[in-house]
C-alpha positions, -999 to +999 in steps of 0.1 A: +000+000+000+013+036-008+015+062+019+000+099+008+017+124+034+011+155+035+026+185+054-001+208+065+019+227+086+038+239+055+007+242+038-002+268+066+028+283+063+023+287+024-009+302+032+006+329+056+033+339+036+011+340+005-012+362+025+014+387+038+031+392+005-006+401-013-013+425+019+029+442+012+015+444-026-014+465-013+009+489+006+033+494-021+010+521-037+022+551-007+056+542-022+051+554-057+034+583-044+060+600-022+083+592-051+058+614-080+059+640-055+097+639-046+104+647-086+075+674-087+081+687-120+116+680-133+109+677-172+088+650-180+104+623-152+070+631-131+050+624-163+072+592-168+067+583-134+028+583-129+026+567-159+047+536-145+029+541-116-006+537-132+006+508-149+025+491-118-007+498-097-030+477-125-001+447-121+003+450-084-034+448-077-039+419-103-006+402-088-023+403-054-053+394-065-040+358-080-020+356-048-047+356-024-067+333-050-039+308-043-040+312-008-076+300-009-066+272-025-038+260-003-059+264+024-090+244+006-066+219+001-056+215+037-088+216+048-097+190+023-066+168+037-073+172+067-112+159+066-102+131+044-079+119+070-106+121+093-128+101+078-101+074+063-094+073+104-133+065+112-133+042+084-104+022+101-117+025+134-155+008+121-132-017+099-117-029+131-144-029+151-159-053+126-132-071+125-131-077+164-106-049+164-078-073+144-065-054+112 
């Protein structure tokens, strides 16, 4: 018989770290910010800048967005894990029980 082992606490952990790195992508917007208005209006750098901004803000948000869709998922499939195992254990237990409690 094959063993399936899983690690759920590094599933958890994939979930946290997942989690803080959207939540980082959410604060990196004050960032570009203070930097448009630390070149005011040097030539067209500001211009140059929001621009980049604009854009990076679209990416960011999307980038966060599939990263806390993943999260989800890792933690869907720990969940799922973990009540399979459950019920694999309760299985057992009646099988034995049936059995007289000999495997």
């Amino acid at each position: 018989m094959t063993d399936l082992r899983l690690d759920l606490d590094q599933l958890d952990d994939l979930h946290d770290s997942l989690t803080a790195i959207a939540t980082a992508f959410d604060g990196a917007d004050a960032a570009g910010d203070t930097l448009n208005a630390s070149v005011d209006t040097i030539g067209d750098l500001q211009y140059k800048i929001g621009a980049f901004a604009s854009n990076w803000n679209d990416t960011r948000g999307s980038i966060a967005e599939n990263l806390r869709t993943i999260a989800l998922a890792v933690e869907s499939i720990r969940e799922t894990f973990e009540d399979l195992d459950a019920q694999l254990a309760l299985q057992v237990e009646a099988a034995l029980e049936g059995n007289g409690g000999t495997p």
